[in-house]
N, C-alpha and C positions, 0 to 999 in steps of 0.2 A: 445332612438335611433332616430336621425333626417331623416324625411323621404325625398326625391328630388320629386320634382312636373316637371311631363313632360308637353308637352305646351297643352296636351287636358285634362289634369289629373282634373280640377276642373269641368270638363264637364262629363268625364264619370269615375270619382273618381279612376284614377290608381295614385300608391305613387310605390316611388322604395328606397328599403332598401340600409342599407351601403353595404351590398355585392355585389348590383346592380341587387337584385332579384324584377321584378316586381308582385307586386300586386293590384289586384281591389278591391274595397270595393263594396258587392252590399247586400242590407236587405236581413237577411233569407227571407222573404215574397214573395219579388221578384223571389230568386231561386225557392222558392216553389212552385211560379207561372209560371214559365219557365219550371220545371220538372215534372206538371202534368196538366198543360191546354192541352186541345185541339190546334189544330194544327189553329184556329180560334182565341183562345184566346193569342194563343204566338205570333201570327201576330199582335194582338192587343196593344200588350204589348210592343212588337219588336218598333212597328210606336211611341207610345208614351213615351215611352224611350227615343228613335232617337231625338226626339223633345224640349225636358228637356235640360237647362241647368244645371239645377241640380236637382236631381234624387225628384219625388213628389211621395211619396207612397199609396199617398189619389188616385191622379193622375191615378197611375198605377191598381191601385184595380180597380177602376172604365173602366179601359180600359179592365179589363179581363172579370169584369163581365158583358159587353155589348156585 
């Protein structure tokens, strides 16, 4: 199934399906790090995210655990 690339889609990985359903792609890690950091570490994570052209999971660990 071919997915459509919207114009931020390589920046913050969203594909949209042939029904026109969007989707993001983001590492288990990341949600895992989003659904149980601290409100300090999901600010962290939030900023270096933001800053990613494309998603670095090294990147991001390193942001939660500072």
């Amino acid at each position: 199934m071919p997915l459509d690339e919207y114009p931020f889609s390589k920046k913050y990985g969203w594909v949209e399906d042939k029904f026109g359903v969007p989707w993001q792609i983001i590492p288990k890690e990341m949600n895992e790090m989003i659904s149980n950091g601290s409100p300090e570490q999901l600010r962290n994570v939030t900023q270096a995210f933001l800053e990613m052209k494309k998603i670095d999971l090294e990147a991001l660990k390193q942001a939660y655990e500072s």
